[in-house]
N, C-alpha and C positions, 0 to 999 in steps of 0.2 A: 351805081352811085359812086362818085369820085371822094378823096381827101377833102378837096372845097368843097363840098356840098357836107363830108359830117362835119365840117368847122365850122360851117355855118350855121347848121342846125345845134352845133352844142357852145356854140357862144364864142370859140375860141380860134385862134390861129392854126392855120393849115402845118405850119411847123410841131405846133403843139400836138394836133394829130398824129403827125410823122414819129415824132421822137415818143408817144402813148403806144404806135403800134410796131419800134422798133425796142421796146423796152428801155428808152432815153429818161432820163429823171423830168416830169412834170408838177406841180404840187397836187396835193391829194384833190382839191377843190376840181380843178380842171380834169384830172381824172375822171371823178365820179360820173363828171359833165359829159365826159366825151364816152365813158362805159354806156352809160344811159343809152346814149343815142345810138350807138351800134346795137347794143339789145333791141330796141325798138326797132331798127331799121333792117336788122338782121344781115346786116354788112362785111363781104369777108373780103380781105385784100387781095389783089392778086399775088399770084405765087412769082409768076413771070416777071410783073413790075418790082418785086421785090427784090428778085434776085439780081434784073438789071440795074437796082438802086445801090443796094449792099454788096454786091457780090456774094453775097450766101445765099445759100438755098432754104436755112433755116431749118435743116435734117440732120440729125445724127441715128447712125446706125447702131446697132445694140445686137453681139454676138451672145447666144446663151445655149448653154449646155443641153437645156430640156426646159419646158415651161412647167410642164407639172410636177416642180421644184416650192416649196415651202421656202426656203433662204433665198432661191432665185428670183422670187415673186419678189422678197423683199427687196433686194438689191434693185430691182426695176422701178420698182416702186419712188425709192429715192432716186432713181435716177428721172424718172419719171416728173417728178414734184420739179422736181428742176429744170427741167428742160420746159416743161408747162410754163412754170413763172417768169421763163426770159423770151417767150414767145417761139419756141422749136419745138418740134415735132418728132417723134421716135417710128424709128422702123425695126421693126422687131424680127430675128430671125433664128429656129432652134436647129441645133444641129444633134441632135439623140447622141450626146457626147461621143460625137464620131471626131476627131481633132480631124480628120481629113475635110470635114463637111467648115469646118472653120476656115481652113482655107478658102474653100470656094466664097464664102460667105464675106470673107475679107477681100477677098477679089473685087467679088460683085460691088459691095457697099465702095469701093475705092472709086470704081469706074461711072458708080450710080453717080447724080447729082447731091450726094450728102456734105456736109460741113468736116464733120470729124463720125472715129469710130471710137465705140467704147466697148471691147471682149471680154467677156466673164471667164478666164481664162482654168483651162484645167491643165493639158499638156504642153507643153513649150516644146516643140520640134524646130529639127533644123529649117524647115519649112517657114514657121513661123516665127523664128529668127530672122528668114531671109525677108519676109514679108516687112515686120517693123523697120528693120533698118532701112528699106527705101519705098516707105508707105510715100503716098504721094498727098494722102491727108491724115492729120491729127490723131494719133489712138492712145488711149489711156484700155491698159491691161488692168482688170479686179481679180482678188484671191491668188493673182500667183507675181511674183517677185521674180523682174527681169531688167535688166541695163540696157534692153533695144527701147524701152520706151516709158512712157510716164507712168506708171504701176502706184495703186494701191493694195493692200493684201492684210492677210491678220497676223498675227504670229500664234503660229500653228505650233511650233515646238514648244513653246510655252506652255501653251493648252495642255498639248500635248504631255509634258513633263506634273501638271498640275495634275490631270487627270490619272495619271500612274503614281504621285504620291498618294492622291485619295484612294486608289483601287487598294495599295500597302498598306492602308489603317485598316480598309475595311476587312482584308483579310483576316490578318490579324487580331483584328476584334470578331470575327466568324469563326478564329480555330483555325486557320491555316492552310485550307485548302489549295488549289491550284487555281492559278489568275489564267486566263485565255483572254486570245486578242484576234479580231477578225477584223483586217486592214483592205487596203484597195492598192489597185495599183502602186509600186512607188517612183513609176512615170509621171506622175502627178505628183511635184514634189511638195504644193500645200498638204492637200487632204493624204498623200499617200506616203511618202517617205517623213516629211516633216512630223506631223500629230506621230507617227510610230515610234520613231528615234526620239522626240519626246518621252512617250508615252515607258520605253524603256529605260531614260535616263530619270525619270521619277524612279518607279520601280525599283533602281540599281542606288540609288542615294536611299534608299530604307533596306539597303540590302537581300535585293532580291532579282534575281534572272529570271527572265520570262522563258521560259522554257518553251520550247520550238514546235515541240508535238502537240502544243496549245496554241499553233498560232493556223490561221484560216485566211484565205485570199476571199473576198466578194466585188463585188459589182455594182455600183451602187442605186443598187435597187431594194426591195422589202424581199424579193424572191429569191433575190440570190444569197441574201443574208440569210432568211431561213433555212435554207439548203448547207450552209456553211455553219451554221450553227449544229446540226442533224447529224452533220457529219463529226462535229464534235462531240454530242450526248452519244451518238452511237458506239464511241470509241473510250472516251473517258467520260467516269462515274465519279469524281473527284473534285470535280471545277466549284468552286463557289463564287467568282464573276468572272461574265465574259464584260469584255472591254470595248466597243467597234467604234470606227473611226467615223459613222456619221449616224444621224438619231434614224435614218432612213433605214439601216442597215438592222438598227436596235430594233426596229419595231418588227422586224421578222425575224428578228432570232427570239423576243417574248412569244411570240406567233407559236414558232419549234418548243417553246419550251413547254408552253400549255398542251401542245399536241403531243409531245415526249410521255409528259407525266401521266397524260389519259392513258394512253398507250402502255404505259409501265404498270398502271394500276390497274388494268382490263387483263391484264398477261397476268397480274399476281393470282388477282381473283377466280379466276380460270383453270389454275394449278390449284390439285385440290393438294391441302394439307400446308400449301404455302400460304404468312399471313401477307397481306399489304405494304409493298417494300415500303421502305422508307426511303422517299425520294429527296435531296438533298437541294437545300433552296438555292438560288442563284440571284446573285445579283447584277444587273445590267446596265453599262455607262453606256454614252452618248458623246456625240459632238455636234452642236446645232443647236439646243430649246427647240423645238419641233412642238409647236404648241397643238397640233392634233394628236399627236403622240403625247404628249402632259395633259389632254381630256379625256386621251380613253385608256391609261394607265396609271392615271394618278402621278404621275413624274419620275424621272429617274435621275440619275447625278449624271449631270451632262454640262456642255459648255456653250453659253451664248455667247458669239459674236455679234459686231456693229453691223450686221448685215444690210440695213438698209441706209446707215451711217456710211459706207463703204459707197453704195449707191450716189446717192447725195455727194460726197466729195469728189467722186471721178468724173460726175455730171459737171459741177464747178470746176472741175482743174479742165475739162477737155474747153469748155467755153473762152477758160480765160486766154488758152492757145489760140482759137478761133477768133475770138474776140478782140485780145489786145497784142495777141502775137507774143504770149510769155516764152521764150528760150531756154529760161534755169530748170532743168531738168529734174524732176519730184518722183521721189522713193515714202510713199508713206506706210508705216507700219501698224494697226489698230489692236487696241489692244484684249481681253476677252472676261469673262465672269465668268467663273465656274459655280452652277450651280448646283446644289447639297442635296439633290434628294435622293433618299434612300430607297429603293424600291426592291424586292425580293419575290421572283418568280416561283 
């Protein structure tokens, strides 16, 4: 089935078609007309014809760190929405936050027949410096803040500073125990050096230094955070919040702490003459709203980003390059919610 044949069948101009299946403004009326008739007809355009019409292939590619990411879904998601409603197509591709396996994937996606890229970005290497400054098509960078290219990202030292004045009430309203912080990389200057340096610059405006032998490296996994947490209960008996740089990280150090306390109370019980230590509660932040982590802990004080807001805007900024050929170079910054809940392990 050709253009003239669904114009015909839906009452209207072959142009009208054209501009319905290039995402051109038609009025709603002619729309509905011309929908109808492709559902019924079950009509798809070719890819070939299109690309020799438009010169686009009508593909953007999408670099992501790992898919079975909760913030990552979401980021997709809005990018997703977008690229649907203007008629393009997503190729999707993970690289188990190896930054090596980005490159490759920037490669491929440059060479493939895609429109523009869009990388959910964690490390910024010399590599992928070299890459942006003479990409040979379009890429908008998410979560991390670079001058090779059109970036979105959050502000993470914000968060970050937000989330370490809250950790200095709660202390201080606990009695003044010892704050712990288990971070990520800070090669990854969002999630890793940013939210930290934050996180100690609250801290330090309530008067207080995060002490060193309370700080722990993870991965941003559930397992490595537990192991990193373990290695903190094992060491110090003091802590009253650990602090971590993502809710992913949170939800295995709750993991450790319930497995600590069993453990500490099985060892008392055991020793005759000893009573029942008194095991000292803890409280646990986040960065993220991890919303399966806020249904099977009941929530903890963490920080939501526009994660799928971030999605959606880098979707629009890459098209309008694609699109209309925009030039002016876009830094956008988003900004975060900290949310208040209190939770105690």
């Amino acid at each position: 089935m050709t253009i003239k044949e669904i114009a015909k069948l839906a009452g209207v101009s072959s142009a009208a078609v054209s501009r319905y299946l290039n995402g051109g403004y038609i009025s709603d009326e002619k729309k509905e007309q011309i929908k109808k008739v492709i559902e019924e007809t079950g009509y798809h355009p070719s890819a070939q014809a299109r690309i020799l019409r438009t010169k686009r292939a009508c593909l953007v590619g999408v670099v992501v760190p790992k898919i079975n990411s909760e913030s990552i879904s979401r980021v997709t998601a809005g990018i997703g929405q977008v690229l649907s409603s203007r008629g393009y197509q997503m190729l999707l591709a993970s690289t188990d936050n190896r930054p090596e396996k980005e490159i490759e994937y920037l490669k491929l996606f440059e060479n493939y027949p895609v429109d523009g890229i869009i990388l959910i970005g964690t490390i910024i290497t010399g590599e992928h410096r070299k890459f942006l400054k003479n990409a040979k098509v379009p890429v908008v960078v998410v979560g991390q803040c670079t001058k090779y290219a059109n970036c979105i990202y959050h502000d993470d030292y914000g968060a970050g500073k937000a989330m370490g004045k809250l950790a200095a009430s709660l202390n201080q309203a606990s009695g003044g125990g010892h704050i712990a912080y288990i971070g990520v990389t800070r090669d990854d200057k969002a999630a890793g050096a940013a939210r930290e340096d934050g996180f100690r610059a609250g801290l330090k405006s309530a008067g207080i230094e995060l002490d060193e032998d309370y700080v722990r490296m993870s991965e941003f996994r559930t397992d490595s955070g537990y192991n990193a947490a373990l290695s903190l209960l094992e060491e110090k008996d003091d802590i009253d919040i650990i602090s971590c740089a993502t809710d992913t990280i949170a939800a295995g150090v709750i993991e450790a702490l319930h497995i600590y306390e069993k453990h500490v109370s099985e060892r008392a019980k055991s020793t005759k003459g000893v009573k029942d230590t008194n095991i000292r509660r803890v409280t646990v932040t986040g960065f993220g709203d991890n919303q399966l982590l806020k249904a099977v802990s009941g929530g903890i004080p963490t920080i939501h980003f526009g994660y799928k807001t971030s999605g959606i805007r880098s979707a629009e900024l890459l098209l309008d390059v694609i699109e209309r050929g925009e030039k002016i170079p876009v830094e956008m910054k988003l900004g975060f919610r900290l949310v208040n809940e209190r939770t105690e392990i």
